[in-house]
C-alpha positions in Angstrom: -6.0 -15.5 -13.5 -3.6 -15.2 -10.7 -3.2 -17.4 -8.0 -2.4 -14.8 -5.0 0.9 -16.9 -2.5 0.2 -17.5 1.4 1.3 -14.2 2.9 1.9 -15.8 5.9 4.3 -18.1 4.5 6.1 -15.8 2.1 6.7 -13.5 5.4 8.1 -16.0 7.9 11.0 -15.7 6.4 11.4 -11.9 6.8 10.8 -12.2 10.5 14.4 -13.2 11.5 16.0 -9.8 11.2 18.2 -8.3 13.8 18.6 -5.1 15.2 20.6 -3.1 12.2 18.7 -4.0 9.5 15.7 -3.0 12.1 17.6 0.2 12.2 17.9 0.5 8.4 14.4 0.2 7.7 13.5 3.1 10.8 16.1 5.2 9.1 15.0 4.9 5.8 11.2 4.8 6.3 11.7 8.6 7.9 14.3 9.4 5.1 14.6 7.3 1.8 17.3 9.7 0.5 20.1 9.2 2.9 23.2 7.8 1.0 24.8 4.8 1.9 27.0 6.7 3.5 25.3 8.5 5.8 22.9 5.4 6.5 25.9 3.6 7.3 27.3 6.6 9.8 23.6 7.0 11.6 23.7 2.6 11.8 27.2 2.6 13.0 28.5 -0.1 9.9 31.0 0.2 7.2 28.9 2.2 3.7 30.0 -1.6 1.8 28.0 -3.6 4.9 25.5 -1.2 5.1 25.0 -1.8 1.1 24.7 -5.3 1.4 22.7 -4.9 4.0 20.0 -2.6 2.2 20.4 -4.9 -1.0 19.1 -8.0 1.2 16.0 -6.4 2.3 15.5 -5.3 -0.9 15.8 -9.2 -1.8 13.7 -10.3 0.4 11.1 -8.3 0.1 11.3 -6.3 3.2 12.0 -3.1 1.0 9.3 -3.0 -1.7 9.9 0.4 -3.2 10.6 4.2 -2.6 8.3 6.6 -3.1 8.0 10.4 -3.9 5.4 11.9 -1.6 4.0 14.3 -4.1 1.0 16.8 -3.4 -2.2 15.2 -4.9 -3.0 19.6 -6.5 0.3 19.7 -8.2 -1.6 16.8 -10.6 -4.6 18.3 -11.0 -6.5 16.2 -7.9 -8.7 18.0 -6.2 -11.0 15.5 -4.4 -9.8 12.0 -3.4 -12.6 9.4 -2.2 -13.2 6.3 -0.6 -15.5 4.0 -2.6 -16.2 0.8 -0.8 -18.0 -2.0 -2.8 -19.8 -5.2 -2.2 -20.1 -7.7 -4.7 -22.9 -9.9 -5.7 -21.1 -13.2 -6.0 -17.5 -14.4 -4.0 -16.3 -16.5 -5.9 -11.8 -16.6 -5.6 -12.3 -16.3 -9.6 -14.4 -13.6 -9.2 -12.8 -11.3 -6.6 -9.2 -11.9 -8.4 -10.6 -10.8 -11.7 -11.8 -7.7 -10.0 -9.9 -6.9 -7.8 -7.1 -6.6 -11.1 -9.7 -4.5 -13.0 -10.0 -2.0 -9.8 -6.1 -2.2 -10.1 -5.8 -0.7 -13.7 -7.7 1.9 -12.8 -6.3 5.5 -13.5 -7.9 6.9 -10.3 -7.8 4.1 -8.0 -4.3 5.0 -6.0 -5.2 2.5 -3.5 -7.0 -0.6 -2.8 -7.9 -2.8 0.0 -10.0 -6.3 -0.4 -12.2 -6.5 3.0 -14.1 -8.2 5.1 -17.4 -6.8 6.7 -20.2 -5.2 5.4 -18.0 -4.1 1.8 -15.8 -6.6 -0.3 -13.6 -3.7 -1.3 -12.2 -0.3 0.1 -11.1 1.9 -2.8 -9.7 4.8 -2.8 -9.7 7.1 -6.0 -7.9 10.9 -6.9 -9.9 12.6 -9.1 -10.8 16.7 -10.7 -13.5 17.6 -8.9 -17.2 15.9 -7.7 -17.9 15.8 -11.8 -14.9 13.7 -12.5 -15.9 11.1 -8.7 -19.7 10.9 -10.0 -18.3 9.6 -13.5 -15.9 7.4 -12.0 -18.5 5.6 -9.5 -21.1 5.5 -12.3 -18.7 4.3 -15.0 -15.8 2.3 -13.6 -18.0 0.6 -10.7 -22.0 1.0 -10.5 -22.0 -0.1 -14.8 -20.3 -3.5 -13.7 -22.1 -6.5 -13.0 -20.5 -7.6 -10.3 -21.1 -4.9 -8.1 -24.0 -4.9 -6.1 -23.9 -2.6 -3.5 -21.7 1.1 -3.1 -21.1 3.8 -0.8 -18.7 6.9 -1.6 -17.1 8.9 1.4 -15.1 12.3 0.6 -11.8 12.7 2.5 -11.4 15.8 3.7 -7.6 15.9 5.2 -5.6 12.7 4.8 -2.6 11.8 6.9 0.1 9.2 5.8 2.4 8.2 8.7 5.8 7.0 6.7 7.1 5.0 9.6 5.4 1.2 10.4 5.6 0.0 14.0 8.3 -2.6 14.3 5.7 -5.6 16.1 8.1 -7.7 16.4 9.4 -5.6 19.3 6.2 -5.7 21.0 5.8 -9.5 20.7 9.2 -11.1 21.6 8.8 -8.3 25.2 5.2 -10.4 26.3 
């Protein structure tokens, strides 16, 4: 079992950036394909500072990956769903071991443990409403675990790329 790490704690660290590398991330969360060299230019820093720059985020966790945004029909999706779940028991055991079996699921492309009415959020990419109903009655309603679920279609989704920088916000009240 894994034993998930104060997030809290492991992000206190990140908070003590200064304005460039708040500058890099903007830049690069609207573009992740600028070269060094342009990053650098748009940043106003030397491409070998800029590098090392990009490399510590990257370190520290502030940059966790880049990402192709790739249309969902080009795969064969045609329907993607929210599936939120409630559980009958809580235990940390429990939700972990779930929580890493919704995790290794082909459809699942995202995954959010709650709190509320549902103990998980889910959202799955699938073929068509065959393809959801198999999904919900195989992957979710067969385990034992589960003791309550509600499906919801999404119809248009929207992604915005670029995170507010709260830190901003905070050190101005």
């Amino acid at each position: 079992m894994r034993k998930y790490p104060n997030i809290l704690l492991k992000n206190a660290i990140k908070l003590d950036m200064n304005e460039i590398e708040s500058a890099i991330l903007s830049e690069l969360q609207n573009n992740v394909r600028l070269s060094n060299k342009e990053l650098a230019a748009r940043i106003g820093l030397s491409p070998s500072s800029c590098l090392e720059r990009v490399r510590k985020l990257y370190k520290v966790g502030a940059i966790r990956g880049a990402h192709a945004d790739i249309d969902p029909a080009f795969l064969g999706i045609g329907l993607q769903a929210f599936v939120a779940l409630r559980l009958r028991k809580h235990s940390r055991a429990e939700v972990l071991e779930f929580h890493d079996y919704l995790a290794n699921l082909a459809e699942v492309t995202a995954l959010w443990h709650v709190s509320g009415g549902h103990d998980f959020l889910v959202q799955v990419a699938v073929r068509d409403t065959d393809h959801l109903r198999d999904v919900v009655l195989d992957s979710f309603t067969a385990r034992p675990e589960v003791e309550h679920i509600e499906t919801s279609l999404i119809f248009k989704h929207l992604r915005k790329h670029e995170l507010p920088d709260l830190r901003v916000e905070l050190a101005n009240k």
